[in-house]
C-alpha positions as CSV (number, residue, x, y, z in Angstrom):
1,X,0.0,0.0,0.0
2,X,1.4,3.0,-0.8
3,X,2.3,6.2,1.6
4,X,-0.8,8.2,0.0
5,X,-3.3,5.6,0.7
6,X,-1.8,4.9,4.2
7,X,-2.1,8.5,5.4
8,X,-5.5,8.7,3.5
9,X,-6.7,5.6,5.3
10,X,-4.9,7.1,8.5
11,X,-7.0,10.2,8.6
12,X,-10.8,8.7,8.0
13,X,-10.0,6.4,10.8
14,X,-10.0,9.1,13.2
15,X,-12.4,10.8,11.1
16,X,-14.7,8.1,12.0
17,X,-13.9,7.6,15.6
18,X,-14.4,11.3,16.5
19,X,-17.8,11.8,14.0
20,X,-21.3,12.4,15.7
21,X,-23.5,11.7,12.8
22,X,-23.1,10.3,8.7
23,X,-21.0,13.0,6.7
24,X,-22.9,16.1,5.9
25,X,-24.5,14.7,2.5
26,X,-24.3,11.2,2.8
27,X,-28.1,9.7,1.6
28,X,-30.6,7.6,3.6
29,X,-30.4,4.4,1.8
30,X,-33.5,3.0,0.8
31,X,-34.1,-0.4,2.1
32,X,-32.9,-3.7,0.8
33,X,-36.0,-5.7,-0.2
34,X,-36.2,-9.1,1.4
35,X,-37.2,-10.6,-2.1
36,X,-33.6,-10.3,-3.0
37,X,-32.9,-12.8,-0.8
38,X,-35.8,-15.2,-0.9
39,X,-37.0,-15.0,-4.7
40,X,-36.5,-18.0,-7.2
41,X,-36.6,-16.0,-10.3
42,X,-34.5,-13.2,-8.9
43,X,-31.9,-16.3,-7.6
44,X,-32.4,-17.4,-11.1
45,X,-30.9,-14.3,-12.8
46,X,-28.1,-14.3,-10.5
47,X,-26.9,-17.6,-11.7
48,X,-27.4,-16.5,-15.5
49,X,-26.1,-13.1,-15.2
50,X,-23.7,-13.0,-12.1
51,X,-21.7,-16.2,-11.8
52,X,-20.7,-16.7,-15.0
53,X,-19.5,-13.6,-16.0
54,X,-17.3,-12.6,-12.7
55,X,-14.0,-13.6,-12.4
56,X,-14.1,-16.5,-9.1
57,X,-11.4,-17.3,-7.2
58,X,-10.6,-21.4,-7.9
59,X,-8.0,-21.9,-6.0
60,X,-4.0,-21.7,-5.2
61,X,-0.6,-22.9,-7.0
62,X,-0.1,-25.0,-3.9
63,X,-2.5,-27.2,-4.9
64,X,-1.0,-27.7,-8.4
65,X,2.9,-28.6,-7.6
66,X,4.2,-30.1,-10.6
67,X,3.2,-30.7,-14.3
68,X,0.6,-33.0,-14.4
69,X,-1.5,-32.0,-11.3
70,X,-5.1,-31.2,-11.7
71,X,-7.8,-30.4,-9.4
72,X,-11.7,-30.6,-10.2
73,X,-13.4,-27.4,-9.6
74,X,-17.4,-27.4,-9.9
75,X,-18.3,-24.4,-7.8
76,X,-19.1,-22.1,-10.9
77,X,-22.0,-24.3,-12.0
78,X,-20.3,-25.9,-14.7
79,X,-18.1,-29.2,-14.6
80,X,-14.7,-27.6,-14.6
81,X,-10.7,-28.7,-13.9
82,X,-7.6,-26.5,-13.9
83,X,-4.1,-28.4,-14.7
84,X,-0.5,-27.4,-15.1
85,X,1.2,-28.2,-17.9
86,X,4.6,-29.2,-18.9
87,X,5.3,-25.7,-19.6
88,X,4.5,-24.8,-16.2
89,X,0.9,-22.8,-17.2
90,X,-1.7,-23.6,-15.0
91,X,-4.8,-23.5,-17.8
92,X,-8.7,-24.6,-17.1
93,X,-10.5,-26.6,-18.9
94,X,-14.5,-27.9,-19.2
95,X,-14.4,-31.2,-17.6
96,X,-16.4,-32.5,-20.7
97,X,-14.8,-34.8,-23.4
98,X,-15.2,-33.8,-27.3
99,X,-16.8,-36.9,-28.3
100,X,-19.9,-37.6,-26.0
101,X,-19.4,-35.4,-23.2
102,X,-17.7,-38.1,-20.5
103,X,-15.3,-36.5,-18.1
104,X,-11.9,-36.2,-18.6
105,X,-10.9,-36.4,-15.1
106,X,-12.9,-38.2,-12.1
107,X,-11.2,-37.5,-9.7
108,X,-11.2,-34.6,-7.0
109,X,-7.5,-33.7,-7.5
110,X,-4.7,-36.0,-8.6
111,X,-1.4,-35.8,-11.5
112,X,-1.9,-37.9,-14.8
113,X,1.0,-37.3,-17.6
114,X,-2.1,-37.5,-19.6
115,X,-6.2,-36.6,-19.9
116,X,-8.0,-39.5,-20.8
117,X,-12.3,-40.1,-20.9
118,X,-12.9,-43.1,-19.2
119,X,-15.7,-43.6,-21.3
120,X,-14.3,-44.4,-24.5
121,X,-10.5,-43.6,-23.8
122,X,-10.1,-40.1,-25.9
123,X,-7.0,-39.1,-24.5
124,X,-5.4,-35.5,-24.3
125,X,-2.0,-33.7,-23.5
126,X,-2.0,-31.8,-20.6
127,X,-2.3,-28.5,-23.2
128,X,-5.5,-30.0,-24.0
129,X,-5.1,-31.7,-27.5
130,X,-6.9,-34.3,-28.6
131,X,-3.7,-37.2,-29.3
132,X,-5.4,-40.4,-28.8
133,X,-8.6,-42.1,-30.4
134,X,-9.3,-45.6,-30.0
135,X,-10.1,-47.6,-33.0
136,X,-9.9,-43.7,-35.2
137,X,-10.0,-45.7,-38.4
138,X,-13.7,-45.7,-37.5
139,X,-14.2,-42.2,-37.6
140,X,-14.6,-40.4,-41.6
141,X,-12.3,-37.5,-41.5
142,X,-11.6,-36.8,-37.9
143,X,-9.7,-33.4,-37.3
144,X,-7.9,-33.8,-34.4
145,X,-7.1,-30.7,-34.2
146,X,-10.5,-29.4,-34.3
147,X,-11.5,-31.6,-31.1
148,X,-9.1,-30.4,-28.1
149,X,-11.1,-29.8,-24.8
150,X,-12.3,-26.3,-24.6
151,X,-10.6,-24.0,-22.6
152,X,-11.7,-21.6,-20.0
153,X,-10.1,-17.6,-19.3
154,X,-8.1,-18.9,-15.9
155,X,-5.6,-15.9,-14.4
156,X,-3.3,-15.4,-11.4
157,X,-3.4,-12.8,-8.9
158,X,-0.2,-13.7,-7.3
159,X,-0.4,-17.4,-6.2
160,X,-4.4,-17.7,-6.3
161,X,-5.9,-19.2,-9.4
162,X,-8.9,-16.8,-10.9
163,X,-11.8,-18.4,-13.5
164,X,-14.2,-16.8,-15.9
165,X,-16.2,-18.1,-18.4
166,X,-16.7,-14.5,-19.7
167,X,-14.4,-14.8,-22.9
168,X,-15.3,-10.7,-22.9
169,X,-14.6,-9.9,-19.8
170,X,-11.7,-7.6,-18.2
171,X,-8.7,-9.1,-17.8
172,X,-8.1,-10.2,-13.8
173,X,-5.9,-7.7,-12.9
174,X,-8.1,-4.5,-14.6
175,X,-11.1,-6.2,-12.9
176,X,-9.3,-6.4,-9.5
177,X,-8.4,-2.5,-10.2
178,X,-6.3,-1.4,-6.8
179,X,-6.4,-4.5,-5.0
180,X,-3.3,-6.4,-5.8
181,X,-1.4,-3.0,-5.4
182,X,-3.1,-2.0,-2.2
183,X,-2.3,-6.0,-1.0
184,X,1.1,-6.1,-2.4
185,X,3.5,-5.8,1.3
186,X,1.6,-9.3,1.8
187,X,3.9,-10.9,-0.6
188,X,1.2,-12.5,-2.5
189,X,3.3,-13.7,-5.4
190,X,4.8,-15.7,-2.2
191,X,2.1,-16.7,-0.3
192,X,1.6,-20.4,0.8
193,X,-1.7,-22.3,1.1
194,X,-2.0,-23.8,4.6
195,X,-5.5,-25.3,4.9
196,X,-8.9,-25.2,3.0
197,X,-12.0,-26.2,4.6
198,X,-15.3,-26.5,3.5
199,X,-19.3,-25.5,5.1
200,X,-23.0,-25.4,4.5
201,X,-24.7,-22.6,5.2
202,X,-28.8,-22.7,5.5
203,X,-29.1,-18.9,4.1
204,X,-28.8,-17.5,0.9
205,X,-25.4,-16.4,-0.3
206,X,-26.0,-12.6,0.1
207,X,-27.4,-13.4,3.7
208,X,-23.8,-14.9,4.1
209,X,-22.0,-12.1,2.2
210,X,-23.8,-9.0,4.3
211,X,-22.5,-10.6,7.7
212,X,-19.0,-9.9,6.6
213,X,-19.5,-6.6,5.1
214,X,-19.6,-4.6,8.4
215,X,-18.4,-4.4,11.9
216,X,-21.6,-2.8,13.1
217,X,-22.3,-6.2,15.0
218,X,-18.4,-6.8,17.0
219,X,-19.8,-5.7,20.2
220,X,-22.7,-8.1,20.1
221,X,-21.5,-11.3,18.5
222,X,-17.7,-11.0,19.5
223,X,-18.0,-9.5,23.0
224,X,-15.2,-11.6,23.7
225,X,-13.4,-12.4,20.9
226,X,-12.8,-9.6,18.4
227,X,-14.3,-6.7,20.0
228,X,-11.6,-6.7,22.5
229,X,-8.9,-6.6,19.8
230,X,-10.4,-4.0,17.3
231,X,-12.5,-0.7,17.6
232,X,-15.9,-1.2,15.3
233,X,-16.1,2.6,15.7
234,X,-13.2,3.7,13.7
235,X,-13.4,1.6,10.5
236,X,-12.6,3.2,7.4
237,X,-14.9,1.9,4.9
238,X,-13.6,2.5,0.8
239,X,-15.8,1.8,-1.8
240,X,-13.9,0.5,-4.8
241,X,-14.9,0.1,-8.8
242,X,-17.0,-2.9,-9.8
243,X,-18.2,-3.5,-6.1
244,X,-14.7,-4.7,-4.5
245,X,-14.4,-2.6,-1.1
246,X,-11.7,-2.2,1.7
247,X,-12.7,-1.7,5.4
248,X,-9.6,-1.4,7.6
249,X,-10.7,-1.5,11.4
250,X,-8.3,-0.2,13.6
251,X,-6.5,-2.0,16.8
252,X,-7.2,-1.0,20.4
253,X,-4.2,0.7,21.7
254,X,-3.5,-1.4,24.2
255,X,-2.5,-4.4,21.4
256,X,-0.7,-1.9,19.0
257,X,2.6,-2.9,20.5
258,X,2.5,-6.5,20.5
259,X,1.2,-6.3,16.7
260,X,4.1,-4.1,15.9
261,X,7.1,-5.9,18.0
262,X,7.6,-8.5,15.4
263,X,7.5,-11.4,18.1
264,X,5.0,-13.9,16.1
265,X,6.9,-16.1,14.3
266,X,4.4,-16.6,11.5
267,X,3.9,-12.7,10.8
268,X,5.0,-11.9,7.0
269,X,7.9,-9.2,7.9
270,X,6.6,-7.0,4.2
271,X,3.5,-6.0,5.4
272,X,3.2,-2.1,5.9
273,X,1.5,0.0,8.5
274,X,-2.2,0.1,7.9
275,X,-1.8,-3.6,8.4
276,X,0.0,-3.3,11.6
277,X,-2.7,-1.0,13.0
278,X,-5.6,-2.5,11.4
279,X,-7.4,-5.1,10.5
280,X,-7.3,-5.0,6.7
281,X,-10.1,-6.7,5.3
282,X,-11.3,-7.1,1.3
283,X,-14.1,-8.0,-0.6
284,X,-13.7,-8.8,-3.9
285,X,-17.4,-8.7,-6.3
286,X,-19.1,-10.9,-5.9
287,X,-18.1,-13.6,-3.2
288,X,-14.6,-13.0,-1.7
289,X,-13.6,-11.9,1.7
290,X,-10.6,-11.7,3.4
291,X,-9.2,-10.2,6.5
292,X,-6.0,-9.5,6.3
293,X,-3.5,-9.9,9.5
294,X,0.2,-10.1,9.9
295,X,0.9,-13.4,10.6
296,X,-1.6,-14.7,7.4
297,X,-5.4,-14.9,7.1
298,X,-8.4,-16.3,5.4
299,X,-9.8,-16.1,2.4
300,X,-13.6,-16.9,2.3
301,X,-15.5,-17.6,-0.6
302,X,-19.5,-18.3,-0.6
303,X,-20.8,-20.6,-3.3
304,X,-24.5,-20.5,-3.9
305,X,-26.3,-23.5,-4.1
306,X,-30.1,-23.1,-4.4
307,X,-31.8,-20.2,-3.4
308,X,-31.5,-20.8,0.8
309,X,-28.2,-23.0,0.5
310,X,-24.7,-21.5,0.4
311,X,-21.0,-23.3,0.9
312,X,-18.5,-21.3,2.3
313,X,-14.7,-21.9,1.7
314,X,-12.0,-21.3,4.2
315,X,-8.5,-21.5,2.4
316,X,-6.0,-20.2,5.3
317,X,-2.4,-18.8,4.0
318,X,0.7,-17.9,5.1
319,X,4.1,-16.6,4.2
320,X,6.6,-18.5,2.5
321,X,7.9,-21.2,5.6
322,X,10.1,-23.5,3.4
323,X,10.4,-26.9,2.7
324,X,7.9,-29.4,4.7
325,X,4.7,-28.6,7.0
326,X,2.9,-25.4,8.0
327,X,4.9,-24.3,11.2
328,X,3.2,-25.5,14.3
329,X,1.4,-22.4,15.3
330,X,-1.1,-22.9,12.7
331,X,-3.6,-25.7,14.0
332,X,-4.4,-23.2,16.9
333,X,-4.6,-20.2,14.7
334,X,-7.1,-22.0,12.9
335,X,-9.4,-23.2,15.1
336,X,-9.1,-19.9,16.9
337,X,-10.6,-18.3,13.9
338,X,-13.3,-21.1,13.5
339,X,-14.6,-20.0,16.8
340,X,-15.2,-16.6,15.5
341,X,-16.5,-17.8,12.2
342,X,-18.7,-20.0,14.6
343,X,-19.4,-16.5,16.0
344,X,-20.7,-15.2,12.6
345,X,-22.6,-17.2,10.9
346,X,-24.7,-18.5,13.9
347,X,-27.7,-15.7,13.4
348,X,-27.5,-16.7,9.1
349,X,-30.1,-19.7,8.6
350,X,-32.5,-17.8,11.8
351,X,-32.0,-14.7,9.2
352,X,-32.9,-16.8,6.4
353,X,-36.3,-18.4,7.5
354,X,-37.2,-14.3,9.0
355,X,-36.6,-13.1,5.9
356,X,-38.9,-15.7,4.4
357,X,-41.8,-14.5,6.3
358,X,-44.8,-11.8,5.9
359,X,-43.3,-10.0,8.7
360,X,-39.9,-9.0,7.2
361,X,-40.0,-6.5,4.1
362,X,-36.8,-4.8,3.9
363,X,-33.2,-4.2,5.6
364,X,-32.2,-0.4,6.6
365,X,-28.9,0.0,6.5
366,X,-26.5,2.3,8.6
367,X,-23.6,4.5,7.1
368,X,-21.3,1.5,8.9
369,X,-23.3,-0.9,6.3
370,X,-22.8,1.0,3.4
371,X,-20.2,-1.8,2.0
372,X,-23.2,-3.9,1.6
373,X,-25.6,-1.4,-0.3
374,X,-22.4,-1.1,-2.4
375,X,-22.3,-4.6,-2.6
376,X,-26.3,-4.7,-4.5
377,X,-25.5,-1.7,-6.4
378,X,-22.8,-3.9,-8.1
379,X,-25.2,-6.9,-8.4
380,X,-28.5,-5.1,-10.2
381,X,-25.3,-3.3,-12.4
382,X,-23.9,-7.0,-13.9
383,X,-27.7,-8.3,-14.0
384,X,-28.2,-5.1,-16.0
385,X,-31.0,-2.7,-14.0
386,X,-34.2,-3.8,-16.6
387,X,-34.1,-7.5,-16.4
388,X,-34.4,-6.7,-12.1
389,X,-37.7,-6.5,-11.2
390,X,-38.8,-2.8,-10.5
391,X,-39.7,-4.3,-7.0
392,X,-36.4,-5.4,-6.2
393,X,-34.0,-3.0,-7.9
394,X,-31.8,-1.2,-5.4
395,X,-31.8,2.6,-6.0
396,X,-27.9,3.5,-7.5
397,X,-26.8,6.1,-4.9
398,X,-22.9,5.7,-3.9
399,X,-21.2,6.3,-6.9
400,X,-20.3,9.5,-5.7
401,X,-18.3,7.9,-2.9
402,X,-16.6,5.0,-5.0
403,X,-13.1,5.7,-4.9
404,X,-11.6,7.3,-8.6
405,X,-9.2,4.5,-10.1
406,X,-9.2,1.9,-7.1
């Protein structure tokens, strides 16, 4: 992060902890209409208009050592697998085989020199050329050339794996706009992958989403936990270009030093100040959070699977520790952080059913929840405002506070 931003960041974090009302200006946001979170049809024009057309976080190098390795990846709606090749480019590809469809690969991860259907034994390289068919004498005029599995747009921001099935979309790195830069003291071109874990949710994905979006509820649901570490009231909120926002909550005083005396062994040395002083947490449009902390974090991801069904991924990283295991301070770390996830999600399927009855119409939003009107704004924007139903369109309002060029 660079020193403008710091100081920037610096200043609307007292800004916010000294303030006795929203900035002179700022709008009452209308209410969120429940539908958005209970509808079929509006669920169904997320999955046609949303998913595949956002660039989705797959997955990490890590999990695709050598030439060869593959993982299947399903979470984007579509049969999917990424692979490294014997160059060393880690491409995707549609887990579907050019003669009848069978899959290529079967299982969840694994390392084959090559891809062959177990159907009917088409077999391609690893660059995914068709170079083997069984019995070919069979087929009139087969074009090998013209049958390789199709590929799929699959880019790196540092070490994590990115996959769209938008051939005209942005490349990643426009898409992610200041992100990468803002992120870069984390080392992410070095970052390891230490765990990834796996959980259902009984709520719609936005239902998920929202909960990480603000710190408006620390003092109730982490009273313990990570209300004593950071101050809700002094959270700098940025809104950032094609929905992505930053909300760095600062550290109680009392834990400043121990942050900043360099004594946990896990802590990535690069990071700068904000992350020293903060907690430097990320969303990236439409299902990606993570807080960022010294000595490594999360990164979340919420898949949806029907309209009041959600998976959310927990891939843990780390700086760079060498050859063999994660060091051993990492099993506690995690389940330290499951507690608070515990801590999170626990109000989500009672929010779900609420939201599903007569009673509940709308959500009102605070200036702290801002992140999360932003959040719709960018959904009704890629669904395109006339396909949403005038009933559950969200009124555009915050461009004016979207940061220029992040």
């Amino acid at each position: 992060m660079d020193a403008e931003t710091t100081e920037r960041i610096k200043r609307e974090i007292a800004y916010e902890r000294g303030r006795t009302a929203p900035p002179e200006g700022f709008p009452k946001l209308p209410d969120i209409p429940a539908g958005r979170y209970v509808d079929p049809d509006f669920f169904a024009l997320e999955q046609e208009r949303i998913w595949p057309r956002s660039w989705l976080m797959a997955g990490h190098r890590d999990e695709l050592p050598g030439p060869g390795s593959y993982f299947r990846w399903d979470a984007a709606g579509v049969p999917l697998f990424l692979v490294r090749g014997r160059d060393e480019v880690i491409r995707a590809y549609y887990n579907t085989c050019s003669h009848r469809g069978g899959p290529v690969v079967r299982e969840p991860s694994g390392q084959e020199i090559t891809l062959r259907c177990g159907y009917h034994g088409w077999t391609y390289d690893l660059e995914g050329r068709l170079i083997g068919v069984p019995d070919e004498r069979d087929f009139v005029d087969l074009d090998k050339s013209c049958r390789s599995l199709r590929s799929v747009r699959c880019e790196c921001w540092g070490r994590f794996l990115f996959v769209c099935l938008d051939d005209e979309a942005p490349p990643l790195l426009d898409f992610l706009g200041s992100v990468p830069d803002e992120t870069a003291d984390f080392g992410m071109d070095e970052i390891r992958l230490v765990e990834r874990q796996s959980h259902d949710l009984a709520c719609n994905w936005k239902v998920a989403v929202d909960a990480f979006l603000e710190t408006y509820h620390l003092e109730n649901l982490h009273p313990h936990s990570v209300a004593r570490l950071i101050d809700h009231r002094g959270a700098s909120m940025g809104l950032l270009p094609n929905g992505h926002s930053r909300m760095p909550t600062p550290v109680h005083e009392e834990h400043l030093a121990a942050r900043a005396s360099g004594a946990n062994p896990l802590d990535i040395r690069s990071v700068g100040e904000i992350a020293r002083i903060t907690n430097l947490a990320y969303s990236v449009f439409p299902n990606l959070i993570t807080p960022l902390e010294p000595g490594g974090f999360p990164i979340l991801l919420f898949w949806p699977r029907d309209v009041r069904t959600t998976t959310m991924e927990v891939l843990w990283f780390g700086g760079d520790w060498g050859e063999g295991e994660p060091p051993e301070q990492w099993p506690s770390l995690i389940r330290g952080f499951g507690t608070v996830l515990a801590e999170d999600t626990q109000f989500l399927p009672g929010i779900q059913r609420s939201m599903e009855s007569p009673a509940f119409r709308g959500i009102p939003l605070s200036y702290q929840e801002r992140r999360i009107y932003h959040q719709h704004e960018q959904i009704d924007r890629v669904i395109g405002f006339a396909r949403v139903p005038e009933a559950l369109r969200v009124e555009p309002l915050l461009a004016p506070y979207v940061e220029a060029g992040g």
